[in-house]
N, CA, C and O atoms as CSV, one atom per row, in Angstrom:
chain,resi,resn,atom,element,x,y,z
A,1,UNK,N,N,-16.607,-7.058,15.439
A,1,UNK,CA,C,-15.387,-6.283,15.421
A,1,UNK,C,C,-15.355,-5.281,16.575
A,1,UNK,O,O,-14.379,-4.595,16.876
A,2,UNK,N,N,-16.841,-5.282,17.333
A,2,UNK,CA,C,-16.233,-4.468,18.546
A,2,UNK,C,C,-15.137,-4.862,19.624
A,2,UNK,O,O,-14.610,-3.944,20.252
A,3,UNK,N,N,-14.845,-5.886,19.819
A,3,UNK,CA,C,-13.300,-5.755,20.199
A,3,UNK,C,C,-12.335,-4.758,19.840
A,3,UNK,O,O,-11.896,-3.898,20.604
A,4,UNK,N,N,-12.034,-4.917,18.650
A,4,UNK,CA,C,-11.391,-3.839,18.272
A,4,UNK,C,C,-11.286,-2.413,18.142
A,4,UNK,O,O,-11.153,-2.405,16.918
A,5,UNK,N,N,-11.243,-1.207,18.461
A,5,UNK,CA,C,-11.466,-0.421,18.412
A,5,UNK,C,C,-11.559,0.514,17.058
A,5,UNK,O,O,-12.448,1.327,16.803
A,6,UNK,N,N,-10.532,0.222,16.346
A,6,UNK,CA,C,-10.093,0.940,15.275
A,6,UNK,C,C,-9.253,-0.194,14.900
A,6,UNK,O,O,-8.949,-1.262,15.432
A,7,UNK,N,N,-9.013,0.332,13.930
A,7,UNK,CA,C,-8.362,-0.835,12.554
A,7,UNK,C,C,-6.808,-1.253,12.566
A,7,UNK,O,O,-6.186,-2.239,12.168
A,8,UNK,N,N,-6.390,0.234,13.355
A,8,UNK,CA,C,-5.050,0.027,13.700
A,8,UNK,C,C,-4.719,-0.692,14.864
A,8,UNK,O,O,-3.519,-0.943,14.973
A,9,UNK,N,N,-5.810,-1.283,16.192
A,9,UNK,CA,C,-5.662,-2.255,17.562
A,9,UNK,C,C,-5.868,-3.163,16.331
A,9,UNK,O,O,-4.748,-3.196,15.820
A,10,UNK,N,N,-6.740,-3.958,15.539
A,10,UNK,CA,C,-6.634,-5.379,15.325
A,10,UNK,C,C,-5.075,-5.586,14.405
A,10,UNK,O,O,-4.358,-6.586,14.445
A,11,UNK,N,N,-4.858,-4.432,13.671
A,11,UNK,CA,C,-4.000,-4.868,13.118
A,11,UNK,C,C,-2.320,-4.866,14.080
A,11,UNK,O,O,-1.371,-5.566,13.725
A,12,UNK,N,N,-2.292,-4.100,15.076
A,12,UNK,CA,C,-1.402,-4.412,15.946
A,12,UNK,C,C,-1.623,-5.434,16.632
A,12,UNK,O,O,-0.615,-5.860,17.195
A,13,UNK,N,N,-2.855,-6.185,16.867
A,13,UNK,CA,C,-3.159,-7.217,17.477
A,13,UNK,C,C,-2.446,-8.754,16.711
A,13,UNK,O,O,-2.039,-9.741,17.323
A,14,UNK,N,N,-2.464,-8.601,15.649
A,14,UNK,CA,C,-2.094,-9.690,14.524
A,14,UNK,C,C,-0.680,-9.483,14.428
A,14,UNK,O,O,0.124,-10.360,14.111
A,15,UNK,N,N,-0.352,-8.095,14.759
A,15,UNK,CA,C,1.492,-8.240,14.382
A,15,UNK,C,C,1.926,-8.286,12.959
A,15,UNK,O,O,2.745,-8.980,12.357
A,16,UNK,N,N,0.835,-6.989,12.488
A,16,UNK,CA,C,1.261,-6.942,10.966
A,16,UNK,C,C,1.501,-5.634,10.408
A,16,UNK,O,O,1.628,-5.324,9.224
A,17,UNK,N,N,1.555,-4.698,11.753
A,17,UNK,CA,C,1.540,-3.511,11.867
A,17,UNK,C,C,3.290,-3.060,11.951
A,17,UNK,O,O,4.106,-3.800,12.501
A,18,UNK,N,N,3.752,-1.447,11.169
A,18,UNK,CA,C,4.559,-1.375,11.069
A,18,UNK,C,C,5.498,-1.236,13.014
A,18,UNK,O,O,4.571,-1.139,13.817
A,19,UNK,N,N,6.322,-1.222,13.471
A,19,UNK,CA,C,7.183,-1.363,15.006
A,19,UNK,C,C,7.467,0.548,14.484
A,19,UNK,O,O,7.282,1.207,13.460
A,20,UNK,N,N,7.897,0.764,15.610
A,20,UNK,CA,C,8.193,2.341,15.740
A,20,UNK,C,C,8.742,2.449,17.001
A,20,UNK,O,O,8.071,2.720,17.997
A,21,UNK,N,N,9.990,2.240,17.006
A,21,UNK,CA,C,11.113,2.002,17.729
A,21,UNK,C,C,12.104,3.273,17.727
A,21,UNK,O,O,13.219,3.229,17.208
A,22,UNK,N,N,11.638,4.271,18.288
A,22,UNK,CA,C,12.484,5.735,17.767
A,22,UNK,C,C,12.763,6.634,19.216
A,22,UNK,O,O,11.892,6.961,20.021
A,23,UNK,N,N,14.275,6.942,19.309
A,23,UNK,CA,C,14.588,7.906,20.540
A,23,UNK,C,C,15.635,9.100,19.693
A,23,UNK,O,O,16.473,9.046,18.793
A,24,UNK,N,N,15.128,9.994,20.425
A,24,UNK,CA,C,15.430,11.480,19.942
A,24,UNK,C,C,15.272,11.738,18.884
A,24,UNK,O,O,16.086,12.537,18.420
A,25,UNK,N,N,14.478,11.363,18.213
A,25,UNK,CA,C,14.714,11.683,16.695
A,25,UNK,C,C,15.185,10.596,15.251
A,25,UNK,O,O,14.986,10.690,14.040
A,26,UNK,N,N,15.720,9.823,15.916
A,26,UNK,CA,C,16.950,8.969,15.921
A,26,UNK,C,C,15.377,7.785,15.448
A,26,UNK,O,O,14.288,7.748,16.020
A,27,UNK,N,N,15.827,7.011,14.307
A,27,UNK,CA,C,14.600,5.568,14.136
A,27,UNK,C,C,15.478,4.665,14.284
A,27,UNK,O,O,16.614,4.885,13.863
A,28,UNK,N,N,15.133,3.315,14.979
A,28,UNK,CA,C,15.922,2.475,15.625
A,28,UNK,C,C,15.205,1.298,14.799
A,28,UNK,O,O,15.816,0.703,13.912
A,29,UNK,N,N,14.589,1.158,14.955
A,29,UNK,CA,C,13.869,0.212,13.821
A,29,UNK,C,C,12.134,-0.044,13.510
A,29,UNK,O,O,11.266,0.611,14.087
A,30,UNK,N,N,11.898,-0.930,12.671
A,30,UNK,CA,C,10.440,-0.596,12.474
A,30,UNK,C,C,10.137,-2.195,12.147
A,30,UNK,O,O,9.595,-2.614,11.124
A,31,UNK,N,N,10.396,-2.623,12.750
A,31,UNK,CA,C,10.544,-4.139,13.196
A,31,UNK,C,C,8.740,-4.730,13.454
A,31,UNK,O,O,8.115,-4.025,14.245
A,32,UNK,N,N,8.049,-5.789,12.910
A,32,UNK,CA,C,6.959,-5.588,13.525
A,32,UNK,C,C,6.761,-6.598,14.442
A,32,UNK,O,O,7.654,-7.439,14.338
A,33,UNK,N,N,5.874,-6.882,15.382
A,33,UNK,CA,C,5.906,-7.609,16.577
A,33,UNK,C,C,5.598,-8.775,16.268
A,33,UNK,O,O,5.436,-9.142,15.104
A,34,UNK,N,N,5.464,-9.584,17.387
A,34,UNK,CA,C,4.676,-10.786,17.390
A,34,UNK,C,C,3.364,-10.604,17.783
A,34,UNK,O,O,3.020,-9.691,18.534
A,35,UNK,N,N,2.391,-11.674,17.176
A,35,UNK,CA,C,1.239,-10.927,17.095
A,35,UNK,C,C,0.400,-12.744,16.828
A,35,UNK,O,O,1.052,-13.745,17.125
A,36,UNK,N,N,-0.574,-12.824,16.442
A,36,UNK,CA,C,-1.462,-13.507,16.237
A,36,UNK,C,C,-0.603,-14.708,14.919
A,36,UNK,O,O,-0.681,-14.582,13.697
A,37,UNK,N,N,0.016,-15.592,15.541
A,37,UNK,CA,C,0.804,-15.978,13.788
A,37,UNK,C,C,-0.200,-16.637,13.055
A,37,UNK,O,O,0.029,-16.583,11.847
A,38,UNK,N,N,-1.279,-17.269,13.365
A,38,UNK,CA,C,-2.431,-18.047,12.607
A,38,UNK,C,C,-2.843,-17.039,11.823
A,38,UNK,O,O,-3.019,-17.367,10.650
A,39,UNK,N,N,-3.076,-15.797,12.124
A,39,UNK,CA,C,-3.788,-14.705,11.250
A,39,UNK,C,C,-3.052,-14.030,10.463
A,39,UNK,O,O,-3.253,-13.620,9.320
A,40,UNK,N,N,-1.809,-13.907,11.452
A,40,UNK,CA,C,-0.439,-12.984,10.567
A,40,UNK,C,C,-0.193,-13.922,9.405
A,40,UNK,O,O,-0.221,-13.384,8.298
A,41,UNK,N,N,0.028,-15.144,9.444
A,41,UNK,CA,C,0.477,-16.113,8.093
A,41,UNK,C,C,-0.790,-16.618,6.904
A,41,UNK,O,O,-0.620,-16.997,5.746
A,42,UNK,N,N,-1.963,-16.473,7.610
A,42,UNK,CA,C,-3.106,-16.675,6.598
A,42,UNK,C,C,-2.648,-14.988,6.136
A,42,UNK,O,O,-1.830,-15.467,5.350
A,43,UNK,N,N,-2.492,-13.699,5.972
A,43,UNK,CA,C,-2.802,-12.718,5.939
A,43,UNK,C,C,-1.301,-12.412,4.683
A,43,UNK,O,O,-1.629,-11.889,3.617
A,44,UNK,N,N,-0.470,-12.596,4.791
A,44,UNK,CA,C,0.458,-12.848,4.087
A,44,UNK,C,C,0.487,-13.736,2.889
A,44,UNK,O,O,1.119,-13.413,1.883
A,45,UNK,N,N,-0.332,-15.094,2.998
A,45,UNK,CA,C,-0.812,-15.648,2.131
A,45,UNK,C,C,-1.754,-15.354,1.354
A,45,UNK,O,O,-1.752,-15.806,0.209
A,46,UNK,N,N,-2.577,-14.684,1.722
A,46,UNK,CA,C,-3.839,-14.104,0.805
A,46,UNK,C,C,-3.018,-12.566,0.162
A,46,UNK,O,O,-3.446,-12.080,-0.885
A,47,UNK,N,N,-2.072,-12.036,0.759
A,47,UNK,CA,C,-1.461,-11.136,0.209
A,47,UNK,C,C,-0.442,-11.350,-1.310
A,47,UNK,O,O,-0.115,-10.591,-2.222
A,48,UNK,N,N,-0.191,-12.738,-1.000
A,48,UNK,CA,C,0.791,-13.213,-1.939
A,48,UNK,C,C,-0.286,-13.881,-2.579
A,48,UNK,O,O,0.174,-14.845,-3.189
A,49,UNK,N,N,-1.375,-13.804,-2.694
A,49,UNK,CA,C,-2.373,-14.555,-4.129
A,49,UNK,C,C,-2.883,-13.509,-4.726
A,49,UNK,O,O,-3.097,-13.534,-5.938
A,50,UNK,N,N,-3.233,-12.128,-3.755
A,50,UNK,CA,C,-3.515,-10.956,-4.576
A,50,UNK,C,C,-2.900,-9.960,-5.043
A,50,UNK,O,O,-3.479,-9.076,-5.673
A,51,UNK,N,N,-1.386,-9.964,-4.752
A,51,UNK,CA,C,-0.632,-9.418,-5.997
A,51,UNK,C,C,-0.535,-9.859,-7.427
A,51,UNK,O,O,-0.223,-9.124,-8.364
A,52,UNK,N,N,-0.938,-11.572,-7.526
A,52,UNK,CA,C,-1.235,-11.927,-8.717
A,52,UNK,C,C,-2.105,-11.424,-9.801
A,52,UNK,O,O,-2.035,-11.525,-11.026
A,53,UNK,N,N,-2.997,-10.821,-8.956
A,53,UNK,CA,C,-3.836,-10.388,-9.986
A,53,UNK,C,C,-3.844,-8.762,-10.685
A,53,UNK,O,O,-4.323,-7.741,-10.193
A,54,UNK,N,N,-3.181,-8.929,-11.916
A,54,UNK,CA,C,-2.728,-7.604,-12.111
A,54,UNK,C,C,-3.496,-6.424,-12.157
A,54,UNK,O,O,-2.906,-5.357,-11.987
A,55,UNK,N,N,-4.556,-6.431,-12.333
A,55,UNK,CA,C,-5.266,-5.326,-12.439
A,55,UNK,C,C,-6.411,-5.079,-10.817
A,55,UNK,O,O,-7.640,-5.110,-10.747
A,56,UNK,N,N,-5.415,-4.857,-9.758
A,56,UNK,CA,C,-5.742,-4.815,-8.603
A,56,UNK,C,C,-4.936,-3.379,-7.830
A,56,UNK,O,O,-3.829,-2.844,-7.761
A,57,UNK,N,N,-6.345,-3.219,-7.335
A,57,UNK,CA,C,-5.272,-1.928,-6.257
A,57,UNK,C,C,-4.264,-2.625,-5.381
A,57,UNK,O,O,-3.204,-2.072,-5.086
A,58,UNK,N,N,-4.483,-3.465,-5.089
A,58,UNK,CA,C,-3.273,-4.637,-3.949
A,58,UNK,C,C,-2.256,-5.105,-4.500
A,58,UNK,O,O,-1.344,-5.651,-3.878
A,59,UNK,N,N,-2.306,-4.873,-6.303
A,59,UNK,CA,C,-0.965,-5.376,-7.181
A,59,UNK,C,C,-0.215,-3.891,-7.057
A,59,UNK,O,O,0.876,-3.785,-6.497
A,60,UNK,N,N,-0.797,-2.950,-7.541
A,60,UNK,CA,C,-0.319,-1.857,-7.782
A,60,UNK,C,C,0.405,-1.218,-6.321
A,60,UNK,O,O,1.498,-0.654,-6.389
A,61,UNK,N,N,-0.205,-1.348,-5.230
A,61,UNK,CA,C,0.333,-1.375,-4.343
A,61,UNK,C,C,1.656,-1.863,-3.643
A,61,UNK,O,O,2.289,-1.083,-2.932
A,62,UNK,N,N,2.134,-3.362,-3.882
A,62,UNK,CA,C,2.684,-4.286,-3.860
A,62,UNK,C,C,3.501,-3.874,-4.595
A,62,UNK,O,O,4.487,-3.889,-3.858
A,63,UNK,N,N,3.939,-3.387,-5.835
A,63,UNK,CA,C,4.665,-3.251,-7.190
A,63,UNK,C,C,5.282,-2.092,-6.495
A,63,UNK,O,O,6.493,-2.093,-6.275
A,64,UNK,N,N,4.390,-0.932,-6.075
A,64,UNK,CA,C,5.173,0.107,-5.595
A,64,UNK,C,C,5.672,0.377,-4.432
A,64,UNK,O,O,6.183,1.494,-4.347
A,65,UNK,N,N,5.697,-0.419,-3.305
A,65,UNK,CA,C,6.245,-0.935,-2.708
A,65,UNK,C,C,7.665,-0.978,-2.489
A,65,UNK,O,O,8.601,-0.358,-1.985
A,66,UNK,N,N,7.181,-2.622,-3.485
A,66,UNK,CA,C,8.693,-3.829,-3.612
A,66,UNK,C,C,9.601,-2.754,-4.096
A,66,UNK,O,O,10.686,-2.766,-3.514
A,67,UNK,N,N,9.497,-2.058,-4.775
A,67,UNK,CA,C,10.338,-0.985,-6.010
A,67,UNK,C,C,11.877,-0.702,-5.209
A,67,UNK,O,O,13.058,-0.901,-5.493
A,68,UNK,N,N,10.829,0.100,-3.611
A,68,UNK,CA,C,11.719,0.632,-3.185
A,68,UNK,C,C,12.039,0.147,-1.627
A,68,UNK,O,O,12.810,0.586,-0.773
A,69,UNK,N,N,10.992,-1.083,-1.649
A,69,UNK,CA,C,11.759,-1.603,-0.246
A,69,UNK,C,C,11.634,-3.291,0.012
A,69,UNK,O,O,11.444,-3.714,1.153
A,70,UNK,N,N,11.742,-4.092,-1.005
A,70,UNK,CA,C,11.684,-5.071,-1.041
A,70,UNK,C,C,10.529,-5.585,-1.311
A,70,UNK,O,O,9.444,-5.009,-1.395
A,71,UNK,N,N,10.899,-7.207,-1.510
A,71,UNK,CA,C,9.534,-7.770,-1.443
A,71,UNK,C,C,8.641,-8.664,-0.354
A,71,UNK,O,O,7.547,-9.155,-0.631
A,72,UNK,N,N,9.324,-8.789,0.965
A,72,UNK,CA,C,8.501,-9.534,2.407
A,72,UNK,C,C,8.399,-7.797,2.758
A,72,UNK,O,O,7.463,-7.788,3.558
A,73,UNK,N,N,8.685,-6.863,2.656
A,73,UNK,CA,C,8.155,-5.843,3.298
A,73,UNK,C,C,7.026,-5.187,2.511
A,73,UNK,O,O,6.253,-4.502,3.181
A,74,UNK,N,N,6.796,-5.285,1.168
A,74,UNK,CA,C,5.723,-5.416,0.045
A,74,UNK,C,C,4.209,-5.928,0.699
A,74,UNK,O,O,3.087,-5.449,0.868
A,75,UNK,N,N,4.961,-7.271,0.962
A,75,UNK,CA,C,3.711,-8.384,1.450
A,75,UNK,C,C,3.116,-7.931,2.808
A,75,UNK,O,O,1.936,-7.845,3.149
A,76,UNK,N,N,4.192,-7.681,3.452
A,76,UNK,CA,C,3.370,-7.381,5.017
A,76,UNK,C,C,2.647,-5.697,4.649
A,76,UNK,O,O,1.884,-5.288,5.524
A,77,UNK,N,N,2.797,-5.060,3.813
A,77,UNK,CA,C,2.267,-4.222,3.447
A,77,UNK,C,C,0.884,-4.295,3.194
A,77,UNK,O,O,-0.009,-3.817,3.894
A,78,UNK,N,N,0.765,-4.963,2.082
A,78,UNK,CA,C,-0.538,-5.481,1.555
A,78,UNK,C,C,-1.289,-6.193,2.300
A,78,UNK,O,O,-2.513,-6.073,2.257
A,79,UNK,N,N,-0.503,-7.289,3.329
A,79,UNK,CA,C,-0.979,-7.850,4.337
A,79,UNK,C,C,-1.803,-6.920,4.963
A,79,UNK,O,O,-2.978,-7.158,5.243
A,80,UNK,N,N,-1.215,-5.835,5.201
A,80,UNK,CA,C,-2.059,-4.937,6.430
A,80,UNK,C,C,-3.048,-4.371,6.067
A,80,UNK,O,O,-3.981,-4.209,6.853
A,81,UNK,N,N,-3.109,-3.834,4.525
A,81,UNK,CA,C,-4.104,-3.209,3.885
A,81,UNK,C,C,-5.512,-3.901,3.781
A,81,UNK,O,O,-6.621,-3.369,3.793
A,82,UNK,N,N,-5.009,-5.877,3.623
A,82,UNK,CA,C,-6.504,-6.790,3.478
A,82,UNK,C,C,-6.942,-6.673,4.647
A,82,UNK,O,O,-8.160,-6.800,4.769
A,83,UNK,N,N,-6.210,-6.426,5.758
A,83,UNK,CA,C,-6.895,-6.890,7.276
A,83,UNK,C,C,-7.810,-5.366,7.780
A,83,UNK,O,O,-8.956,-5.224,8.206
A,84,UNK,N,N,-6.410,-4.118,7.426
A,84,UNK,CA,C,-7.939,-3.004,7.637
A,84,UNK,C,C,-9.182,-2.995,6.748
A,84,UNK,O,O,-10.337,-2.734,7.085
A,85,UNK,N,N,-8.768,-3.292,5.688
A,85,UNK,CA,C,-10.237,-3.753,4.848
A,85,UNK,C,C,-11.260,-5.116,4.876
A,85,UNK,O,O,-12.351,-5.191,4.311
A,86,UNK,N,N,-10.691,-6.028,5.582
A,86,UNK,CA,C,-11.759,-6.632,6.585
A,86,UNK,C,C,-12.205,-6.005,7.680
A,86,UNK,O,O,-13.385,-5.972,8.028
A,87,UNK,N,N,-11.042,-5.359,8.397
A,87,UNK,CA,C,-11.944,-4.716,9.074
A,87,UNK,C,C,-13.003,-3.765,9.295
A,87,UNK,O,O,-13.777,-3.885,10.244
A,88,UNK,N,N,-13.091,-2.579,8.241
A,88,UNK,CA,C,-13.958,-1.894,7.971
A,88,UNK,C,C,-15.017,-2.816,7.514
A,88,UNK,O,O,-16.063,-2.696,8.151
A,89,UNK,N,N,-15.025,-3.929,6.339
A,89,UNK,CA,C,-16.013,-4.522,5.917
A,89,UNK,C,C,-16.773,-5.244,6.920
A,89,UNK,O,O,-17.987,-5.119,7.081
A,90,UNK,N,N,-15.852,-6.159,7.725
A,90,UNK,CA,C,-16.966,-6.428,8.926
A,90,UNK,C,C,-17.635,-5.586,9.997
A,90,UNK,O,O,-18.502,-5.884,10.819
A,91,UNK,N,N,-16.928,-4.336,9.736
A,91,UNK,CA,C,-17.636,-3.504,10.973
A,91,UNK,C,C,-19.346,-2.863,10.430
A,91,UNK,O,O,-20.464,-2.948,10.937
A,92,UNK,N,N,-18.773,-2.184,9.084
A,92,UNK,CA,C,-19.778,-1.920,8.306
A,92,UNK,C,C,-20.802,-2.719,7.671
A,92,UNK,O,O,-21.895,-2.331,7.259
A,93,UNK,N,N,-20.273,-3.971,7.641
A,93,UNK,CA,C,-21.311,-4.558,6.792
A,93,UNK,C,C,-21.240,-4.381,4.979
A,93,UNK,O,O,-21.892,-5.071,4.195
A,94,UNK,N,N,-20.583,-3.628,4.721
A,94,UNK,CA,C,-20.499,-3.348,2.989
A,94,UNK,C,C,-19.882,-4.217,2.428
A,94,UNK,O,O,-19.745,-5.222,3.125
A,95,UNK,N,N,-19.340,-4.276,1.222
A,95,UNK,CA,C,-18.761,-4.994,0.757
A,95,UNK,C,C,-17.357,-4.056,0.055
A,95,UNK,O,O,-17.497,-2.863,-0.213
A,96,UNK,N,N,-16.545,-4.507,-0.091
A,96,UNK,CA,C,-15.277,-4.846,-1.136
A,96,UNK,C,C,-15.504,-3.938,-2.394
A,96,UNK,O,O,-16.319,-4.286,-3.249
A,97,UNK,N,N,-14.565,-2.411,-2.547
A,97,UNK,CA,C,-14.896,-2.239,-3.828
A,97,UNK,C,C,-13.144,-1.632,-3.820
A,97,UNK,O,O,-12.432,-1.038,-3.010
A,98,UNK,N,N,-13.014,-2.085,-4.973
A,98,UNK,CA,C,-11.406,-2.216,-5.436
A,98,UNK,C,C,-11.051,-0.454,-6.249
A,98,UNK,O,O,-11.718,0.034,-7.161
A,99,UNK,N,N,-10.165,0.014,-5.754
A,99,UNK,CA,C,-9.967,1.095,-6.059
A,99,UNK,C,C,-8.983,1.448,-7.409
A,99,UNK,O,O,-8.478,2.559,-7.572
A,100,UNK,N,N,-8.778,0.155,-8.469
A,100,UNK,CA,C,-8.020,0.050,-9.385
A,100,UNK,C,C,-6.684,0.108,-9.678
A,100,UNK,O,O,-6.278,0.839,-8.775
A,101,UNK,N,N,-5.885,-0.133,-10.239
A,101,UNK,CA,C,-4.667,-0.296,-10.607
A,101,UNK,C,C,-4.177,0.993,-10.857
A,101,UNK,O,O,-2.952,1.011,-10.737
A,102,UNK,N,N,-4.820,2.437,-11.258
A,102,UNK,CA,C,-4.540,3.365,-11.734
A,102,UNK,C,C,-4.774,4.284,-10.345
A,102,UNK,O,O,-4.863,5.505,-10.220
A,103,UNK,N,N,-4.831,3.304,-9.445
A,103,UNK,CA,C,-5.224,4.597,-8.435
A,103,UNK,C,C,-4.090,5.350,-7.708
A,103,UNK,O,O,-4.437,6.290,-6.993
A,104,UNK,N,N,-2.583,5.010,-7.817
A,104,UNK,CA,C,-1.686,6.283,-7.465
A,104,UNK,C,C,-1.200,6.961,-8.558
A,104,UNK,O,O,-0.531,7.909,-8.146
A,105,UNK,N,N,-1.224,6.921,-9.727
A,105,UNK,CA,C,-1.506,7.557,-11.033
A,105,UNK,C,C,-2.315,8.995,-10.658
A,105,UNK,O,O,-1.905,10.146,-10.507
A,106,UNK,N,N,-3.755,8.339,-10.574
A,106,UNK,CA,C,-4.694,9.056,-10.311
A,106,UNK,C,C,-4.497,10.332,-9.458
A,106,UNK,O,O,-4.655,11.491,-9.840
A,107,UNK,N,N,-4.134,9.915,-8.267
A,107,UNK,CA,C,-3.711,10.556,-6.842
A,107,UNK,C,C,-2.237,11.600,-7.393
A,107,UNK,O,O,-2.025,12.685,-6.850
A,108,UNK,N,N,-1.739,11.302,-8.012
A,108,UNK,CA,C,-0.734,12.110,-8.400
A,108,UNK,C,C,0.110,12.005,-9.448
A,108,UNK,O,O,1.164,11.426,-9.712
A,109,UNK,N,N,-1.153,13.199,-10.305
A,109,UNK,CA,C,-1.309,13.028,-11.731
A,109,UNK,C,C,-0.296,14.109,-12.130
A,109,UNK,O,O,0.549,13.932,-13.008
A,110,UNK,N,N,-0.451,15.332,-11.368
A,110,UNK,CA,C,0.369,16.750,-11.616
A,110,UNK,C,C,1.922,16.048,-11.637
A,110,UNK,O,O,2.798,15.961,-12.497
A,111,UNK,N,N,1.815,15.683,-10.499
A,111,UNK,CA,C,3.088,14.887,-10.155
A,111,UNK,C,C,4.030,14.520,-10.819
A,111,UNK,O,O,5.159,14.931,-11.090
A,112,UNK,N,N,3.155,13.343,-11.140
A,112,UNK,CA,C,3.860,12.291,-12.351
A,112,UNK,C,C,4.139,12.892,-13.527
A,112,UNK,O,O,5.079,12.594,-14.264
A,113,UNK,N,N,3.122,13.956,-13.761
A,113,UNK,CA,C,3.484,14.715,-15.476
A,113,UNK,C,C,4.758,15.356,-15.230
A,113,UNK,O,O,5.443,15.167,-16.235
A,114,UNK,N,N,5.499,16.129,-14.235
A,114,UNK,CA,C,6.626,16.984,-14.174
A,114,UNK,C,C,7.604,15.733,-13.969
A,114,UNK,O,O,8.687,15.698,-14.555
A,115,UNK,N,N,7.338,15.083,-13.429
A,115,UNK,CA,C,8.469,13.935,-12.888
A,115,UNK,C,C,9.105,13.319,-14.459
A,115,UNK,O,O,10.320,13.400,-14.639
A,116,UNK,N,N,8.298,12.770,-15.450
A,116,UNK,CA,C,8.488,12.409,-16.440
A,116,UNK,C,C,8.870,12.854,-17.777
A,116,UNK,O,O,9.613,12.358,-18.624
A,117,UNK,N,N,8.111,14.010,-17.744
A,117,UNK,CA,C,8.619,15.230,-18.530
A,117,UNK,C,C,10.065,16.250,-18.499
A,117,UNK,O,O,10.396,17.029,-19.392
A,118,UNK,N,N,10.929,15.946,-16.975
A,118,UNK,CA,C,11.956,16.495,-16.306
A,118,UNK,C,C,12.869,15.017,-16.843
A,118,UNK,O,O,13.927,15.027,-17.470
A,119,UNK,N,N,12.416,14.309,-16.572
A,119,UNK,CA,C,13.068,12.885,-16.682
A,119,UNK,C,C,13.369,12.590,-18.203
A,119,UNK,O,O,14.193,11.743,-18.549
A,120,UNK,N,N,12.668,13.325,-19.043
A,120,UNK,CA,C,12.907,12.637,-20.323
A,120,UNK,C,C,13.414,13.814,-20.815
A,120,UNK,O,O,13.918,13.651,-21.926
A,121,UNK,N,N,13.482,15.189,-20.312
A,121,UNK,CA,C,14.711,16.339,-20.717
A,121,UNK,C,C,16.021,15.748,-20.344
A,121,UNK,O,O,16.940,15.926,-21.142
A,122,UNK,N,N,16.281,15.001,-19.142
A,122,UNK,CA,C,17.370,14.912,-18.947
A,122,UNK,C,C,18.255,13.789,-19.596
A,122,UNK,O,O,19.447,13.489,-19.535
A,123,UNK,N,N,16.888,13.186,-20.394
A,123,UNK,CA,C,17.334,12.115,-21.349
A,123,UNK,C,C,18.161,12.827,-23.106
A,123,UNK,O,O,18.898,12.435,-24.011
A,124,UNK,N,N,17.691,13.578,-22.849
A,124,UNK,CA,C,17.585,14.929,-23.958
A,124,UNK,C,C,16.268,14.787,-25.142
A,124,UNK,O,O,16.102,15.245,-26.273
A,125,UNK,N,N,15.625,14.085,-24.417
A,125,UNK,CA,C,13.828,14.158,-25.545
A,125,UNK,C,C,13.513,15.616,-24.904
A,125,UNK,O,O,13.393,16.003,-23.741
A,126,UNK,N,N,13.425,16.301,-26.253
A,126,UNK,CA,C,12.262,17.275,-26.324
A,126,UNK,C,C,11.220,16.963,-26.314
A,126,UNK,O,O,10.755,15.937,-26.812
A,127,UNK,N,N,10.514,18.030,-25.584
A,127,UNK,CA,C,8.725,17.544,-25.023
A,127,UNK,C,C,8.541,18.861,-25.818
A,127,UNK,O,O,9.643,19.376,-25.629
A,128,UNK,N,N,8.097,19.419,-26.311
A,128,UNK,CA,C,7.024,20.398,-26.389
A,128,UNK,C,C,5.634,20.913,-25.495
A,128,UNK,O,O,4.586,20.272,-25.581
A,129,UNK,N,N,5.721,21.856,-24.829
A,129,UNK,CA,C,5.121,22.207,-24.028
A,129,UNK,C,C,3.814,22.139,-24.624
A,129,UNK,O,O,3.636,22.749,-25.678
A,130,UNK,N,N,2.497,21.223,-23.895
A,130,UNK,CA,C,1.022,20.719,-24.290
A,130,UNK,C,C,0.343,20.819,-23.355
A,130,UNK,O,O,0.743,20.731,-22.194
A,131,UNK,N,N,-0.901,21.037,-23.740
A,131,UNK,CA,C,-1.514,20.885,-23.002
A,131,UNK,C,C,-2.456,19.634,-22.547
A,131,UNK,O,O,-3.241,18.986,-23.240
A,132,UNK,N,N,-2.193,19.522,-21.420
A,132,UNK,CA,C,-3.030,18.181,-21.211
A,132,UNK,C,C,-4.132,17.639,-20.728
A,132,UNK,O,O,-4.252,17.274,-19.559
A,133,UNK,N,N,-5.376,17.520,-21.974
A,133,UNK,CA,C,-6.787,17.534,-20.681
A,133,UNK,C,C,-6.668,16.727,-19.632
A,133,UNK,O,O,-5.947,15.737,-19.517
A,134,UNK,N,N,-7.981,17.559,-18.291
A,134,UNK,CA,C,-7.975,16.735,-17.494
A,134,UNK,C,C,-8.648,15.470,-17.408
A,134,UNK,O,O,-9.181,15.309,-18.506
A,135,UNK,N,N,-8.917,14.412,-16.605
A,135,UNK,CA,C,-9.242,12.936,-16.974
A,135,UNK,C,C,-10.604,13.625,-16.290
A,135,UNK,O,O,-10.656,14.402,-15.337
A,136,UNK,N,N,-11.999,12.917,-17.334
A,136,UNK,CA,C,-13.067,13.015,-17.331
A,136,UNK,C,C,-14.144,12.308,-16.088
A,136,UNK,O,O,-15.362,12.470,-16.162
């Protein structure tokens, strides 16, 4: 992987990287290039076998995503995520450890409690103010 410098040259190298096409301020598009298509289309394909598996950081990813911006922009998402994580793995030598399905939960836990709790006042459910331990 020393070719590559960092994770973000191979993955601009493959053309799976987001385009950043922007004057004055102004975003023109985010279009991504042409790039390696043997790698770009194996990379998309392995993206679309590991959203299958539901209890994956690459599903959960994918899911939140698609939500709010489709689903080929989902994939090239995830796409990009397997290829920097080959790439770290081949640089390092380690292996693969999956960061779970619960991991933007996790990441924004405060978050999610006001978001849902605001969300279900405006439903008119009373919440009763609780307290909520933190996760162990």
């Amino acid at each position: 992987m020393s070719r590559f410098p960092t994770a973000a040259h191979a993955a601009s190298w493959t053309g799976i990287c987001p385009g950043n096409n922007e004057s004055a301020g102004k975003r023109k598009s985010g279009k991504t290039r042409k790039g390696n298509r043997w790698l770009r289309a194996t990379l998309v394909e392995c993206a679309r076998g590991a959203v299958r598996a539901r209890s994956s950081y690459l599903a959960a990813q994918y899911h939140r995503i698609a939500r709010r911006r489709g689903d080929k922009k989902a994939i090239v998402a995830v796409g990009h995520s397997i290829l920097v994580a080959a790439w770290h793995i081949l640089r390092d030598g380690g292996s693969y450890r999956d960061l779970g399905p619960d991991y933007f939960d996790r990441l924004n836990r405060e978050h999610l409690i006001r978001h849902y709790t605001q969300r279900l006042a405006d439903l008119g459910v009373a919440i009763p103010p609780a307290r909520v331990p933190a996760p162990a």
